[in-house]
SEMAR-213915 format. One record per residue (C-alpha): residue in three letters; y, x, z. Coordinates in steps of 0.25 Angstrom, whole numbers, padded with zeros to 4 digits, always signed. Example, Ala and Ser with C-alpha at 12.3 -4.5 7.8 and 13.67 -1.06 7.14 Angstrom:
<rs>
ALA-0018+0049+0031 SER-0004+0055+0029 
</rs>
This chain:
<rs>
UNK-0261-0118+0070 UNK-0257-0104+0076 UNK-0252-0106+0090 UNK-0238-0101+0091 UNK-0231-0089+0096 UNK-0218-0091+0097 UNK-0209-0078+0100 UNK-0193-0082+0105 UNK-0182-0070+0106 UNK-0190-0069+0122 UNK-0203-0078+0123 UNK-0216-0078+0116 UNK-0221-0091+0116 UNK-0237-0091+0113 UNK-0248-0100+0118 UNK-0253-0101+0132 UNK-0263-0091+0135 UNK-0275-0095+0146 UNK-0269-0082+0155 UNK-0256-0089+0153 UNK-0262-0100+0164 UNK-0256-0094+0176 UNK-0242-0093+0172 UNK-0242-0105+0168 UNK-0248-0111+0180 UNK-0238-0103+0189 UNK-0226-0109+0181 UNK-0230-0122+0180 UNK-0232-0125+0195 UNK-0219-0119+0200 UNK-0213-0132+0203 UNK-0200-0131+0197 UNK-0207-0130+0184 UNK-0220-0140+0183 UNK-0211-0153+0188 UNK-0204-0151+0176 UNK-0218-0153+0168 UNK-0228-0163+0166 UNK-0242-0154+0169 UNK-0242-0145+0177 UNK-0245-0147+0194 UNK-0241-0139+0206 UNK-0255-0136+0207 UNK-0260-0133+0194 UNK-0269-0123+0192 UNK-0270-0108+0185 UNK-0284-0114+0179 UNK-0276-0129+0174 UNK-0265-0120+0167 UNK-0275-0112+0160 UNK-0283-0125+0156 UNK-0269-0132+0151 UNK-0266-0120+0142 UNK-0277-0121+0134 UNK-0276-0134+0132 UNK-0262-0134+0127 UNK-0266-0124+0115 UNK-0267-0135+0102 UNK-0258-0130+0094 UNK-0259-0139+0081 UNK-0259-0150+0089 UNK-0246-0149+0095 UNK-0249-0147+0109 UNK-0246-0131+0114 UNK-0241-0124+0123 UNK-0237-0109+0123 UNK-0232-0098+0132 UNK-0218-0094+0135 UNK-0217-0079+0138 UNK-0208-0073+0141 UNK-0209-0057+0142 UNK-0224-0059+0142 UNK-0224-0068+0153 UNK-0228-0082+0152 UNK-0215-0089+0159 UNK-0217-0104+0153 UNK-0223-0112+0142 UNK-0219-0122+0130 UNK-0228-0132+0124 UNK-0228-0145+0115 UNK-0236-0157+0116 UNK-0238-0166+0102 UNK-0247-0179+0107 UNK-0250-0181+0092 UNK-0249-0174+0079 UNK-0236-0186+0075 UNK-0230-0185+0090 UNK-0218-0177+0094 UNK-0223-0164+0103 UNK-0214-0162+0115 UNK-0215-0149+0120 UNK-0212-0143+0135 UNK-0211-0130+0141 UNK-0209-0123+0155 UNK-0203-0109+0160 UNK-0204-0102+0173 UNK-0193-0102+0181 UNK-0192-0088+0182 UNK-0189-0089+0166 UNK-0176-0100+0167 UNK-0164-0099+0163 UNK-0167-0087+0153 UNK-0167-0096+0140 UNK-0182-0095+0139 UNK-0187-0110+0139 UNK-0176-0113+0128 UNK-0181-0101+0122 UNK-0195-0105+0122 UNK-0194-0119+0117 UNK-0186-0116+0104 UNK-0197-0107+0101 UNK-0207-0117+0105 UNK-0200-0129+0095 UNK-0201-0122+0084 UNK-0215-0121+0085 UNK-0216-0136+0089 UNK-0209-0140+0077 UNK-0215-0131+0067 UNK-0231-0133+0073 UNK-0230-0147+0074 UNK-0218-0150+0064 UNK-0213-0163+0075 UNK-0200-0171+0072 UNK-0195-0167+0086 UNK-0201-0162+0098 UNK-0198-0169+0112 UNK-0198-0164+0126 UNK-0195-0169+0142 UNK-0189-0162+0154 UNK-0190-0168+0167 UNK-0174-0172+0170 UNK-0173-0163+0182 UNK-0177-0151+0171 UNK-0163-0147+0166 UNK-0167-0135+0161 UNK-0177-0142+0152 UNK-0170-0149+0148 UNK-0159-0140+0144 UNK-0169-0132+0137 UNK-0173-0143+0127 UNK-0159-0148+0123 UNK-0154-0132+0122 UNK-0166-0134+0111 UNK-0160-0147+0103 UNK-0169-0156+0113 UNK-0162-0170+0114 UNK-0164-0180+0125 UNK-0169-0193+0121 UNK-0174-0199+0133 UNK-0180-0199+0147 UNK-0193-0203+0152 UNK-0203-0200+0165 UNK-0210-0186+0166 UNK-0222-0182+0176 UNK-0224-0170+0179 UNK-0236-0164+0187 UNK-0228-0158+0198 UNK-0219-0171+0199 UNK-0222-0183+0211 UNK-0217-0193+0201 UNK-0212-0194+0184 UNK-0199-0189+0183 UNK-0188-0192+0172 UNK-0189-0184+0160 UNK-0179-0183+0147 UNK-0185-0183+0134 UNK-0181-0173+0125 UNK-0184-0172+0107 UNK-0181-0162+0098 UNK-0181-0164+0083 UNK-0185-0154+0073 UNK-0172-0157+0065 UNK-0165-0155+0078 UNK-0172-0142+0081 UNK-0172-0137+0067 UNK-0157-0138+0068 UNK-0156-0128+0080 UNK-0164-0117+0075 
</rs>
């Protein structure tokens, strides 16, 4: 299957490239940002980032990520995550600060569902935001996402788990808003 390329009224979405590394790296490490995801240390590397983006590439598989640009600049990323071709994919996504509060992430993941659920065809798709993440949060349900529970999270730049609410989408749902 094609990677996707996905255009929205002002983001291309395409796959990480291997010059996209340091961007990626730069964005992910600013505090504010990588204790709101699972991955990425304070100290990760410019080398790590380029090794990580080539292996997020298997796009029939179900487990991808892509660029967000925005303008020509690389200002975040989306991807999804399937553990097994029957499983449901959750999908995650960061944007630079600098971006926020421009629309842009919600912008980004519509585009990015779409994808999802014509790729891998899934009943729904789920997601979690760390409870001190509003904003996430707030982006997901703007998107039909509906809260369906809570669990503990780790994230690579958090001392210890941290609560998380989980999130579903159903392709019914999401056909619906389109």
């Amino acid at each position: 299957m094609m990677p996707p390329r996905i255009e929205t009224a002002r983001l291309l979405l395409d796959p990480l490239r291997a010059d996209d590394a340091a961007a990626v790296r730069n964005i992910v490490v600013q505090p504010n940002v990588g204790r709101m995801l699972f991955l990425f240390p304070a100290n990760w590397s410019v080398t790590s980032a380029g090794t990580f983006i080539a292996r997020w590439q298997d796009f029939d598989a179900g487990r991808y990520r892509l660029a967000i640009r925005h303008r020509g600049f690389l200002i975040g990323s989306v991807g999804v995550y399937r553990a097994e071709p029957a499983a449901r994919p959750d999908i995650f996504y960061f944007l630079d600060p600098s971006a926020a509060g421009q629309g842009l992430a919600t912008e980004a993941v519509s585009g990015f569902l779409g994808d999802v659920f014509d790729r891998l065809a899934p009943e729904s798709i789920g997601a979690d935001v760390f409870t001190d993440n509003p904003a996430s949060a707030r982006v997901l349900e703007k998107l039909g996402f509906l809260r369906h529970g809570h669990g503990m999270g780790q994230s690579a730049q958090r001392v210890e788990p941290a609560p998380v609410w989980l999130y579903r989408l159903s392709q019914a749902d999401f056909g619906a808003m389109k």
